[in-house]
C-alpha positions as CSV (number, residue, x, y, z in Angstrom):
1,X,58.2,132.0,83.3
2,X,59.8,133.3,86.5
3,X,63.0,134.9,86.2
4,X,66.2,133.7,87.9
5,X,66.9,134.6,90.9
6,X,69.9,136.9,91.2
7,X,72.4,137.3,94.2
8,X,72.1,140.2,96.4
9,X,75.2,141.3,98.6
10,X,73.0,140.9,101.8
11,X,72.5,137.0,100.5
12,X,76.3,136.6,100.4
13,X,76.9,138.2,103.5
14,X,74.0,136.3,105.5
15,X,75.6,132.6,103.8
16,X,78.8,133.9,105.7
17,X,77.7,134.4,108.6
18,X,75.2,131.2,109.1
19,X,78.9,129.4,108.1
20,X,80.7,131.2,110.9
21,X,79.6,128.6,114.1
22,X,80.1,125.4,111.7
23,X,83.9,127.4,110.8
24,X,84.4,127.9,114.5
25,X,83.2,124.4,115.4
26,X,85.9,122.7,112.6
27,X,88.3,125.1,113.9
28,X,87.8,124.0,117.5
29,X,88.0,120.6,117.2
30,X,90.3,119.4,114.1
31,X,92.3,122.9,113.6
32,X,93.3,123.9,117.2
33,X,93.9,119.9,118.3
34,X,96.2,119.4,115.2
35,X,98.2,122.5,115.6
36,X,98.9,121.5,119.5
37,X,100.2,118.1,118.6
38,X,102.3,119.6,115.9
39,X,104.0,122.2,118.4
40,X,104.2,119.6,121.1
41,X,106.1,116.4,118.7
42,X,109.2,119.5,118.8
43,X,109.3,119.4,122.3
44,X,110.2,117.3,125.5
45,X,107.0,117.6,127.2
46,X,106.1,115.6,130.6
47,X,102.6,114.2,131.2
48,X,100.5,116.9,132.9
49,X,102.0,119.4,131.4
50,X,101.1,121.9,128.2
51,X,104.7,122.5,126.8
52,X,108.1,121.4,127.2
53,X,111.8,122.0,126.0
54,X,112.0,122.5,122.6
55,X,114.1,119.6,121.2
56,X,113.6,120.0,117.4
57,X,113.2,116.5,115.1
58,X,114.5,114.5,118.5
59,X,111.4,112.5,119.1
60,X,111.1,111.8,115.5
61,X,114.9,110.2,115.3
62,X,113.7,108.1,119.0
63,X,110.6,107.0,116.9
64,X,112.3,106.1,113.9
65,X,114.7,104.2,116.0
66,X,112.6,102.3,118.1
67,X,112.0,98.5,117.0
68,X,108.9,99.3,118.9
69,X,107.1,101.7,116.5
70,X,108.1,99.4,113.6
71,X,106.4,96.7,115.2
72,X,103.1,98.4,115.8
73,X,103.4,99.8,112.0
74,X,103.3,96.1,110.9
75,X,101.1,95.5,113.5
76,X,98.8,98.5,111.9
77,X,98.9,97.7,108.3
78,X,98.1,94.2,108.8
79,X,95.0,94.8,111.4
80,X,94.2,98.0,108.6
81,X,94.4,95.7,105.2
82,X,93.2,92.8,106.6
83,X,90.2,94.4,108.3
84,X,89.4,96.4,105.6
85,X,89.9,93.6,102.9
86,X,87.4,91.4,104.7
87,X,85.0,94.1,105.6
88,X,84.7,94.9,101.5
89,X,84.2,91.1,100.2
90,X,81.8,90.5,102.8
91,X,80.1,93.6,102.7
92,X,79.7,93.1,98.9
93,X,79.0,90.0,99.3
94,X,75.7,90.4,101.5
95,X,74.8,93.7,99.8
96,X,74.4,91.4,96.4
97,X,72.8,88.8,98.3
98,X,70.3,91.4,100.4
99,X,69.8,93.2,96.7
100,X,67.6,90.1,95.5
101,X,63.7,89.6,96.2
102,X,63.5,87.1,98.6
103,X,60.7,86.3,101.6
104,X,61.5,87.8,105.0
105,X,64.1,90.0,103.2
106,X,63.5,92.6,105.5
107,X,64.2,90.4,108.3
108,X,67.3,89.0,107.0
109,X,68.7,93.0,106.5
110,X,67.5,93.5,110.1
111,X,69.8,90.8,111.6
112,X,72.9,92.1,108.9
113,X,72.8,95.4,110.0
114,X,72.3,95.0,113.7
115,X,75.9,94.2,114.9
116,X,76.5,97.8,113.4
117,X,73.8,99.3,115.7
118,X,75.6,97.6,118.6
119,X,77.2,99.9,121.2
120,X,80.9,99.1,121.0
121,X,81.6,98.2,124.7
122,X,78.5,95.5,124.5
123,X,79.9,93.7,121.5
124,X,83.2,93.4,123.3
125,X,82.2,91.9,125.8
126,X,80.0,89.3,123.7
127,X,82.8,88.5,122.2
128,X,85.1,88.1,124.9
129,X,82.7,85.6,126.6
130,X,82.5,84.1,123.8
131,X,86.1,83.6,122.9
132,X,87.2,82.7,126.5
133,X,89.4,80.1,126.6
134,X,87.7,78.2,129.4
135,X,83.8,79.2,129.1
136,X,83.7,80.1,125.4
137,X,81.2,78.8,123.1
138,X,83.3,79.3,120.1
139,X,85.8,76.9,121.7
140,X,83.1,74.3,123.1
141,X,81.4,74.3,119.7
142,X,84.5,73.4,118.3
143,X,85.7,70.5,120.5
144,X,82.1,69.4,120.6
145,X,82.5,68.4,116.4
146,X,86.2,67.3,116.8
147,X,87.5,70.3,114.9
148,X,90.2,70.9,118.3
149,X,91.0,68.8,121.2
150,X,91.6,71.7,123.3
151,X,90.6,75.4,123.9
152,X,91.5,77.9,121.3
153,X,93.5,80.7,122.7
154,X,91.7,83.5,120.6
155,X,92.5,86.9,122.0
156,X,95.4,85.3,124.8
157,X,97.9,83.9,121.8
158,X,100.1,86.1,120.1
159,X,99.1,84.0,116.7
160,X,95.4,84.5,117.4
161,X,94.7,87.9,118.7
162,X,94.8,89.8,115.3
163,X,93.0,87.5,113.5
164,X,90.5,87.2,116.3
165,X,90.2,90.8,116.5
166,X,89.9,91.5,112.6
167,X,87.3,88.9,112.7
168,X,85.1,90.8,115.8
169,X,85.7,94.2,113.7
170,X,84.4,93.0,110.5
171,X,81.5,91.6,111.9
172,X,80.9,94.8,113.8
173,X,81.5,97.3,110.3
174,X,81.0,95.2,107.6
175,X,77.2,96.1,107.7
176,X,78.3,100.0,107.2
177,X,79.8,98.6,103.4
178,X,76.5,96.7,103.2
179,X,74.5,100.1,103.9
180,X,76.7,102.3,101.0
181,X,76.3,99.2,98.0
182,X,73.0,98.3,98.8
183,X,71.8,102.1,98.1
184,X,73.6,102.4,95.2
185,X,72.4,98.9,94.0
186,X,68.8,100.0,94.3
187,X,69.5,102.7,92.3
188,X,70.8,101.4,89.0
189,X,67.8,101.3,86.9
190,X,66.4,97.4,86.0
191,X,66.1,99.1,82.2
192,X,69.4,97.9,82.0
193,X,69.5,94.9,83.2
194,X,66.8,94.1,80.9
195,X,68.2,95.8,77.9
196,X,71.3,93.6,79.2
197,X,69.3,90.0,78.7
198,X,67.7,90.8,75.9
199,X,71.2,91.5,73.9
200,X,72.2,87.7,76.0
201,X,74.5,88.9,78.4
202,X,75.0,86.5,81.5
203,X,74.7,87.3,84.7
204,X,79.0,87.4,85.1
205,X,78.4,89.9,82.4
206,X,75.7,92.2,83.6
207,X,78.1,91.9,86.8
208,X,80.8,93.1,85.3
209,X,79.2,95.3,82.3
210,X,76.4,97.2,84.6
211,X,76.6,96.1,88.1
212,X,80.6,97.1,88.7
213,X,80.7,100.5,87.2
214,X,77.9,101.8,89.0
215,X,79.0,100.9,92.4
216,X,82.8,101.6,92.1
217,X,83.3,105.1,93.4
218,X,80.4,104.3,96.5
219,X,83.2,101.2,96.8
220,X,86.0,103.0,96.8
221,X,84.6,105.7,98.8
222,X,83.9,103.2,101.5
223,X,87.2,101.9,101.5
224,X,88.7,105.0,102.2
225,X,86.3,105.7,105.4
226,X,87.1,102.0,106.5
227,X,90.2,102.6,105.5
228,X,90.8,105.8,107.5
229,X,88.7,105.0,110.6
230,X,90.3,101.2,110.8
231,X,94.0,103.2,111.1
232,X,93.3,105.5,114.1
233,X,90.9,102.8,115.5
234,X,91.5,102.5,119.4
235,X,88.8,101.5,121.6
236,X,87.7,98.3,120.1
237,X,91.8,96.7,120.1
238,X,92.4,98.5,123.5
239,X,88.9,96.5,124.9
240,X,89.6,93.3,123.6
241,X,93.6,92.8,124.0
242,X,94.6,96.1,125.7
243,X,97.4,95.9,122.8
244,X,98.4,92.4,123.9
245,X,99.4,89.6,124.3
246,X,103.5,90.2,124.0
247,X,102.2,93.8,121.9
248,X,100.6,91.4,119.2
249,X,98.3,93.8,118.2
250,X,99.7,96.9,119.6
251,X,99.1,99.0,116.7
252,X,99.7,103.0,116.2
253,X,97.0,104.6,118.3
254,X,97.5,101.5,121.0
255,X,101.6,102.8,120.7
256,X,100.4,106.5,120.8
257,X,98.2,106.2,124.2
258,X,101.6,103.9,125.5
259,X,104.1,106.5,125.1
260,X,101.2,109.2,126.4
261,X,99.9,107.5,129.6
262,X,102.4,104.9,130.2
263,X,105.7,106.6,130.1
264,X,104.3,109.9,130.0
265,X,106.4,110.9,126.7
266,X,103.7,113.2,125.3
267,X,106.1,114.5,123.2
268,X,107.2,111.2,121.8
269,X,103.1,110.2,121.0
270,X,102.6,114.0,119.5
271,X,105.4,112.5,117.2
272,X,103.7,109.1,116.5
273,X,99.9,110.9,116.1
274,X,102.1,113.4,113.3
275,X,103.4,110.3,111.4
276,X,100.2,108.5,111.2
277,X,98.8,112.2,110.1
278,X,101.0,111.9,107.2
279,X,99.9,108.0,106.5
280,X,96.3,108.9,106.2
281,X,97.3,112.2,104.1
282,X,98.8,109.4,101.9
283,X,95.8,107.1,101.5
284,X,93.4,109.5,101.1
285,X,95.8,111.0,98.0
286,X,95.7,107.6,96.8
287,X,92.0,106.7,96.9
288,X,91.6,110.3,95.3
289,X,93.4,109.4,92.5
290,X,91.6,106.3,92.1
291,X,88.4,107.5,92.3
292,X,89.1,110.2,89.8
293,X,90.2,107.0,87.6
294,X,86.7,105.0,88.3
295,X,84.3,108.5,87.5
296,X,86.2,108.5,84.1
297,X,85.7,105.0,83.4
298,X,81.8,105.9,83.0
């Protein structure tokens, strides 16, 4: 029998060191960029330059007054819930569905999981053809079986554009939730399920008995990525509705690159990033705790 292996110093010292460059790589690109923003929400800094007046909790008190960041919170929460929300039941949904034996199961995965392959910028501007008010296919499918009598405003109405845009994101990430339950679904041994029958559970019950515990935490550990990349999620809103129409879906980071670029209040969007910092801080606490609640359950 071999003997275990024992720690030398030279061991400890070499793990160090092979850390440093992923250390100095964290530190470069999360540390340093977070520390900036935190000096620069304290002052009065212009665009183009690196540091300002300082000017204490001031652009704090203008952000907590302005109807404007309000607006793009409720604006945030409902694109970040609703998004999300969808994103889950669907992604569960087809992850179930994908999970059973099927013919040309392999094809149906392909086609569920390739919007997720699909570059951003190309599934914009799909779906901005598609959703035009004049040239659309959404809209001449829908006049064509009498559903409308004329165009849907989709991303051009300030009642449409969040629902249109939640509706373009969850088809674009709703195959990542697919990805995470369908591994953890093939995992879960069929012992179970058989042991399951044989005692004459139903399926709702070998759902809820066998099928629910296993994939909560790879659930709830999804929700909080979706959850957290949904809140600071800029490019595909900015594309689609450049935070329009009438700031319908103007949400935080839309309100951040505003008061940045726009009217070059850098201090002001330092602010903005901080608070929405805190917000994330705040879910991911939450999820924690939830997730600590789901393990026990087991």
């Amino acid at each position: 029998m071999a003997e275990p292996h024992t720690v030398q110093p030279g061991d400890r010292l070499f793990a160090y060191v092979a850390l440093l460059p992923s250390v100095a790589l964290v530190l470069m690109l999360i540390a340093v960029p977070t520390i900036a923003v935190f000096a620069l929400s304290f002052q009065d800094v212009p665009l183009g330059r690196y540091s300002g007046d300082f000017v204490g909790l001031a652009n704090f008190r203008a952000m907590l007054d302005n109807p404007d960041f309000y607006a793009a919170l409720v604006n945030t929460f409902i694109w970040v819930f609703g998004n999300v929300g969808l994103e889950m039941l669907l992604g569960l949904g087809l992850a179930l569905l994908l999970h059973q034996t099927f013919r040309f199961r392999w094809l149906a995965r392909s086609i569920v999981l390739a919007p997720y392959l699909l570059p951003t910028v190309v599934a914009v501007l799909v779906w901005r053809y598609m959703f035009d008010d004049i040239v659309g296919i959404m809209n001449h499918a829908l006049m064509a079986i009498g559903l409308t009598e004329r165009p849907v405003q989709w991303l051009t109405s300030p009642r449409m554009a969040m629902f249109s845009v939640i509706v373009i994101s969850t088809w674009k990430f709703a195959p990542f939730v697919v990805i995470a339950i369908l591994g953890i679904l093939q995992s879960i041994p069929t012992e179970q399920y058989d042991a399951a029958k044989l005692d004459g559970a139903g399926a709702f019950q070998r759902f809820t008995r066998i099928t629910i515990p296993y994939i909560l935490p790879v659930f709830l550990l999804t929700a909080l990525l979706r959850t957290i990349w949904s809140f600071h999620k800029f490019d595909l809103i900015y594309l689609l509705t450049g935070g329009g129409p009438i700031n319908a879906t103007t949400t935080l980071p839309i309100l951040v690159y505003m008061k940045g670029f726009h009217d070059f209040d850098v201090g002001g969007a330092a602010a903005v990033a901080l608070l929405m910092l805190a917000m994330i801080l705040a879910f991911l606490g939450f999820y924690l705790l939830l997730l600590r609640w789901s393990e026990r359950r087991q």
